[in-house]
C-alpha positions as CSV (number, residue, x, y, z in Angstrom):
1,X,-1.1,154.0,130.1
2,X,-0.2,153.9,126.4
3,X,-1.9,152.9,123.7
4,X,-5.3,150.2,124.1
5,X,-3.9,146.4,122.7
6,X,-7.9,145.9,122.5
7,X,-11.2,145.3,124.5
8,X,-11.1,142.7,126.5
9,X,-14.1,140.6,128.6
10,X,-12.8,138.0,131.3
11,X,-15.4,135.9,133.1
12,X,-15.8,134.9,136.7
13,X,-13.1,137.8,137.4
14,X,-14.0,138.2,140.9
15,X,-10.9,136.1,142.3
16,X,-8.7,132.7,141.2
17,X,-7.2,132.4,137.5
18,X,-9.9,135.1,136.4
19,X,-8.5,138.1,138.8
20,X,-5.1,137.4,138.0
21,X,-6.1,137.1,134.3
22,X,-7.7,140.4,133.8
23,X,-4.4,141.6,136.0
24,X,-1.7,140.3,133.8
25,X,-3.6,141.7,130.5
26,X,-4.4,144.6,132.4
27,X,-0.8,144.9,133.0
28,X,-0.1,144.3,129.1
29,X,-2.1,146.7,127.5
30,X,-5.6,145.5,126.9
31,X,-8.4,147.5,128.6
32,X,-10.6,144.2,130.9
33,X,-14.0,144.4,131.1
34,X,-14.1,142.1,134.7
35,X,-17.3,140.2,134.4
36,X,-18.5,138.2,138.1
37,X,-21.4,137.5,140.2
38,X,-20.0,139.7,143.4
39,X,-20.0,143.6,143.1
40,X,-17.9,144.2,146.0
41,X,-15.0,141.5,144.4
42,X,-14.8,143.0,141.3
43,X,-14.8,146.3,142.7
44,X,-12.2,145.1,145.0
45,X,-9.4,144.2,142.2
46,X,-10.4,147.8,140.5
47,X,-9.5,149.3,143.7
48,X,-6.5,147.7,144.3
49,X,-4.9,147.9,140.7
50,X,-5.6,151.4,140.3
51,X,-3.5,151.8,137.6
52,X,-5.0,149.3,135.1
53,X,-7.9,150.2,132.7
54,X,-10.3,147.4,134.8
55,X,-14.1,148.0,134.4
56,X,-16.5,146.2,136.9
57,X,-20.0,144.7,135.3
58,X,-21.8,142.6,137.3
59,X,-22.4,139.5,135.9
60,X,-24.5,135.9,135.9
61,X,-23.0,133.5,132.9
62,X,-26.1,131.2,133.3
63,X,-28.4,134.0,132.4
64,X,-29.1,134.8,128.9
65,X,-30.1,138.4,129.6
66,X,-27.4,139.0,132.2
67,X,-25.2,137.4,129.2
68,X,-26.6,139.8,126.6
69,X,-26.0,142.8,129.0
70,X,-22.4,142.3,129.8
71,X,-21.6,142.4,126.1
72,X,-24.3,145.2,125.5
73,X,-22.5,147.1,128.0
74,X,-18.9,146.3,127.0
75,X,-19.3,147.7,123.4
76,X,-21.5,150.5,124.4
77,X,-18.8,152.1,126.3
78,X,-16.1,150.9,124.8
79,X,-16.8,150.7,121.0
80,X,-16.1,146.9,120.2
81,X,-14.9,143.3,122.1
82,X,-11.6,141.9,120.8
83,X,-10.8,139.0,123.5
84,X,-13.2,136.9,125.6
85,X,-11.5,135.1,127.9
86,X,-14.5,132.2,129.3
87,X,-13.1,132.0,132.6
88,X,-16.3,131.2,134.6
89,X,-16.2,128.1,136.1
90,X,-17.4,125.3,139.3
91,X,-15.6,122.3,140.2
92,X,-19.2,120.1,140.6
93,X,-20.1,117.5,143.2
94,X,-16.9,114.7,144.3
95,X,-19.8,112.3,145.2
96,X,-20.1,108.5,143.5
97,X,-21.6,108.6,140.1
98,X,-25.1,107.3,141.3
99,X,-25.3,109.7,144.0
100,X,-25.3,112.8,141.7
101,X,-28.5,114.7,142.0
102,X,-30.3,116.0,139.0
103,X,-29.7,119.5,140.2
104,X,-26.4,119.5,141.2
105,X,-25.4,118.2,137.5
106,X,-27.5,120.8,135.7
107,X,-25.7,123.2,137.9
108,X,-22.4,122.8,136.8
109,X,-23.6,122.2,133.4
110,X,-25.1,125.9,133.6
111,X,-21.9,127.2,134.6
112,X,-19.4,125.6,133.0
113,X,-21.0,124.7,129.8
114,X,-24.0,126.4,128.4
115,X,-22.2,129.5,130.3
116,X,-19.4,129.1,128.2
117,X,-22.0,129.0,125.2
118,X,-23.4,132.0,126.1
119,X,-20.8,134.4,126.5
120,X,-18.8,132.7,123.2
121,X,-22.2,133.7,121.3
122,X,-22.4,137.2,122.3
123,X,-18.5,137.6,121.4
124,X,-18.7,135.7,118.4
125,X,-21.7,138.1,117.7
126,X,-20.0,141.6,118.2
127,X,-16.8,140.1,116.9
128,X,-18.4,139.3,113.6
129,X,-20.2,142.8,112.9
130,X,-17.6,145.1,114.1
131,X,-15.2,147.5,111.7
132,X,-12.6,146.1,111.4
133,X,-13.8,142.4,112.3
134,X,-12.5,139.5,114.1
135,X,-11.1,138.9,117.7
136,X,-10.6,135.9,119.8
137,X,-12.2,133.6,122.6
138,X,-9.9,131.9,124.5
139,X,-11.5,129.0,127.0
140,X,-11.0,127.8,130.6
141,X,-11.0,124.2,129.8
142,X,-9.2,121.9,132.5
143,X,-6.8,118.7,132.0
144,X,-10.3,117.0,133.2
145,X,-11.1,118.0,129.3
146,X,-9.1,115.3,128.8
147,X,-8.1,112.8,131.6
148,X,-11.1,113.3,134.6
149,X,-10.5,112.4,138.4
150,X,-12.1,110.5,140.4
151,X,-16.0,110.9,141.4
152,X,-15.9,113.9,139.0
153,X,-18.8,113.0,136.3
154,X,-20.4,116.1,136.0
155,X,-17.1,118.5,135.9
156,X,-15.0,116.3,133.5
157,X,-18.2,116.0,131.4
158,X,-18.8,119.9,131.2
159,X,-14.9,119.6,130.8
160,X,-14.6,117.6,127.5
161,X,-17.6,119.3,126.0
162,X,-15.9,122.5,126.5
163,X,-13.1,121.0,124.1
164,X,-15.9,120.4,121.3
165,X,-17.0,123.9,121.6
166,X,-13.9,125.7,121.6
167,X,-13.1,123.4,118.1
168,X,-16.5,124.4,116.9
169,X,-15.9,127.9,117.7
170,X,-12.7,128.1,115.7
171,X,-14.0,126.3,112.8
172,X,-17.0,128.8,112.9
173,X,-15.2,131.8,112.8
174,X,-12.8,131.3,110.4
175,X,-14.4,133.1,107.6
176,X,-15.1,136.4,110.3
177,X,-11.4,136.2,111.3
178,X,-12.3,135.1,114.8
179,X,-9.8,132.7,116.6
180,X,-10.7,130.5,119.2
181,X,-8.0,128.1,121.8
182,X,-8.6,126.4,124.7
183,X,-6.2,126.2,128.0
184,X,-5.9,123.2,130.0
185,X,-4.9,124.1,133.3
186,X,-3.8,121.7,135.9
187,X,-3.6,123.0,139.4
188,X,-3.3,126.4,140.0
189,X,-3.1,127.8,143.1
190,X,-6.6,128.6,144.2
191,X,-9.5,128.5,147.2
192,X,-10.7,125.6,144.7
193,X,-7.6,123.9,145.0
194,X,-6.8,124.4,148.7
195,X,-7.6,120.7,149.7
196,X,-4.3,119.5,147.5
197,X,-2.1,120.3,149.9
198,X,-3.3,118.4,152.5
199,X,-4.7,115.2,150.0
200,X,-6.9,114.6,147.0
201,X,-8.3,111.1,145.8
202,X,-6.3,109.0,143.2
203,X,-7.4,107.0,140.4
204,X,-6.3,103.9,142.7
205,X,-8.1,104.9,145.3
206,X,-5.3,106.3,147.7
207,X,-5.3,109.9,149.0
208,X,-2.4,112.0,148.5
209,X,-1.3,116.0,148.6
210,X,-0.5,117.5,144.9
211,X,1.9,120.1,144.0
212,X,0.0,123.6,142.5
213,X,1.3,126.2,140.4
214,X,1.9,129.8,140.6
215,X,-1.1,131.5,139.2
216,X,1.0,134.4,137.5
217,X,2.2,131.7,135.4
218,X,-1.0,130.4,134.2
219,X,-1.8,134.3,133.9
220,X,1.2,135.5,131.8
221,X,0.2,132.0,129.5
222,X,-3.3,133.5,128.9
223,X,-1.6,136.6,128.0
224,X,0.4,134.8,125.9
225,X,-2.4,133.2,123.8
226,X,-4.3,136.8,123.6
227,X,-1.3,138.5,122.3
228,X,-1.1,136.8,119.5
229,X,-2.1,138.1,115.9
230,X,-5.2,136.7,114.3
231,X,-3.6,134.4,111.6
232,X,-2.1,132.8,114.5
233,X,-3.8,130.3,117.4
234,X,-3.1,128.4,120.4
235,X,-5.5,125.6,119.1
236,X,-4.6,124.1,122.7
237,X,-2.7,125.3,125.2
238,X,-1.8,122.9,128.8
239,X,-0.2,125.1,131.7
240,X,0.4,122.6,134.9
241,X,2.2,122.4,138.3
242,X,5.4,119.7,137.0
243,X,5.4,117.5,139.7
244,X,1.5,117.1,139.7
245,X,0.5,113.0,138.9
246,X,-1.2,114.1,135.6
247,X,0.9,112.7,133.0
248,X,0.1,108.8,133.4
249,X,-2.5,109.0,135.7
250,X,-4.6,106.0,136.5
């Protein structure tokens, strides 16, 4: 390969948006830290993109230490972090509201929020100290950050408090150079998303299949966003399949 574009850490790399992710920048330039809970997945997409600068490291977002490691590790071998990509995600119960268990709804909060929090920290962290400074955290938020589905409480609220972090972020690092967007993706073609084809639950109650999108295209949009120079941001970013009943749902 030629020259490094930068460091980069992609969460929850193991398969879904976050293997093609780390493929496409991969592909581009950047040398990807793949971050996941499964060894054998992440040492899967090494294997079979051979000629990509992808590095494996085992990791748990809803463990501080496991957190702190993955950075620790990143910069130890490789000198600095430049892009974070918080990829790391669950879709949470599709149960009625008052059915929710306790557990199940710190769960995907674990995940899918104070995950999020954790890995933005560490980055934010080695972003601000390095020589030369800055970089950028780009966030897996959802269009549940802004309109939710049905029987989704616990993933559209980990959803919309995603959005306040990633504004947070941004304003945060401003004086350190760090940039931080958000993108909003709506159906990409994924083992999450599998049941679309066959029907999902409408806000008026009817079941009915929903077109997906290619996820190289949701890829080469991430890409987009991390190519950028600093004094320029995707503030927010929404990627979705065209046909999909987003726009003027409910």
């Amino acid at each position: 390969m030629g020259s490094v574009k930068g460091v980069a850490v992609v969460t929850g790399a193991g398969s879904g948006i976050g293997a093609a992710a780390a493929i496409a920048l991969g592909a581009d330039g950047w040398l990807v830290v793949i971050a996941g809970r499964s060894r054998d997945r992440l040492d899967r997409l090494v294997q079979d993109n051979p000629e990509l600068q992808l590095h494996p490291v085992p990791a748990d977002v809803t463990d501080e230490a496991s957190v702190q490691a993955l950075f620790h590790t990143t910069v130890e071998r490789h000198g600095r972090v430049d892009l974070l990509f918080n990829n790391a995600g669950v879709g949470g119960p599709k149960v009625d509201l008052d059915r929710i268990s306790l557990a199940d709804w710190q769960s995907c909060l674990a995940v899918n929020l104070t995950g999020a929090f954790l890995c933005t920290r560490e980055a934010f962290g080695h972003m601000r100290r390095q020589r030369p400074g800055g970089g950028r955290i780009i966030n897996n938020g959802s269009i549940s950050a802004h309109v939710p589905r049905p029987r989704s409480i616990a993933y559209a609220a980990t959803k919309h408090a995603v959005t306040g972090l990633t504004k947070a972020t941004a304003l945060d690092g401003r004086p350190y150079n760090i940039a931080c967007g958000q993108i909003d993706i709506g159906n990409a073609d994924t083992e999450l998303t599998d049941q679309m084809a066959s029907g999902v639950l409408q806000a008026d109650g009817s079941v009915r299949p929903e077109p997906r999108m290619r996820l190289d295209d949701v890829a080469q949009a991430v890409v987009y966003m991390a190519g950028l120079p600093l004094d320029a941001n995707v503030a927010t970013m929404t990627v979705m399949a065209t046909k999909m009943p987003y726009l003027g749902r409910g």
